[in-house]
N, C-alpha and C positions, 0 to 999 in steps of 0.2 A: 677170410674170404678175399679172394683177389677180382676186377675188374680189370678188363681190359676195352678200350673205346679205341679203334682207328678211325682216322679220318683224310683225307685228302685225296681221295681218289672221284676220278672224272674220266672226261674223254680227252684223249690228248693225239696228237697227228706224229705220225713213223717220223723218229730220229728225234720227236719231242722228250723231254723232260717234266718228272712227277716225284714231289719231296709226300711221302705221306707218314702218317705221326702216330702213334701210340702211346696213350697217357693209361698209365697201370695205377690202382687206387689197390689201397691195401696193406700187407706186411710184402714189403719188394725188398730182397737180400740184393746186392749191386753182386755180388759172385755168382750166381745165379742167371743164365742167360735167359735174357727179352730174345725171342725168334720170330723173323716172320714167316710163312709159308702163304702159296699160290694154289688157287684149285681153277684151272680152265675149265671151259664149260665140256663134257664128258669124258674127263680126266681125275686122275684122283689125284688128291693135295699132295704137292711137294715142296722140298725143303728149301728155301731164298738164304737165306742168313741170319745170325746172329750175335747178342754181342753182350762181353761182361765185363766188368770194369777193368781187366785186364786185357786183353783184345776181342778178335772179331774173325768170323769166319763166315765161308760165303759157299754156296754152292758150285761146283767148277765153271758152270756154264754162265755164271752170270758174276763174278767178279772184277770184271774187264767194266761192269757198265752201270752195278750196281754199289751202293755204298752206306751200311749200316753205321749208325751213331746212338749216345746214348747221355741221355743228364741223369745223371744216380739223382741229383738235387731234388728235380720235377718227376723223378721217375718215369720219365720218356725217352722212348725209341724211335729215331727216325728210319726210316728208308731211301735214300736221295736214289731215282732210277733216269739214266743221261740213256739216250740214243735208243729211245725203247723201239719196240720190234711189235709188230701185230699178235707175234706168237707171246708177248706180253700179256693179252688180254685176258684177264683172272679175276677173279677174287682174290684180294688178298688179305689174311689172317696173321694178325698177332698172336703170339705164344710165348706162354710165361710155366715153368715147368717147377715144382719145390716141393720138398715131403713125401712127393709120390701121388703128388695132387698136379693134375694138366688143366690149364685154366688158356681160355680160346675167348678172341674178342668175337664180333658176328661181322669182323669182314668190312670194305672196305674194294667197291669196285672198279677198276681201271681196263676203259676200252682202248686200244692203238689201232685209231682208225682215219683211214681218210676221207 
């Protein structure tokens, strides 16, 4: 059984900066990618980035701003997000995928607002 807990998210002011974290408990393979995904409010969840202990990929639109990290050690994933945009403002959801089992944190909310 996996867990996933994020945390850091707030309200933050246009062209601020938000580091938020996810601590996975569990059997966490490091080849295996930690994902986060976004759900704006009457949108459906999309894909942010991810990352395995060999590199990291990012959605097109947002690797200019956004930047995925990971400690295999703590079995945590960050998300450092610079110059955020209003159309930032999401829920956002860690994602851990293995066996064929999808395992989802409950989110983790960041306003961009003035």
């Amino acid at each position: 059984q996996v867990q996933l807990i994020e945390s850091g998210g707030g309200l933050v002011q246009p062209g601020g900066s938000l580091t938020l974290s996810c601590v996975a408990s569990g059997t966490i393979v490091s080849t295996r990618p930690i994902a986060w995904y976004r759900q704006a409010p009457g949108k459906e969840r999309e894909y942010v980035a991810s990352v395995t202990n060999t590199g990291t990929h990012y959605a097109d639109s947002l690797k200019d701003r956004f930047t995925i990290s990971r400690d295999n050690a703590k079995n945590t994933a960050t998300l450092q997000m610079d110059n955020l945009e209003p159309e930032d403002t999401a829920v956002y959801y860690c994602n851990y995928a293995t066996g064929g089992m999808n395992y989802w944190g409950k989110g983790t909310l960041v306003t961009v607002s003035s």
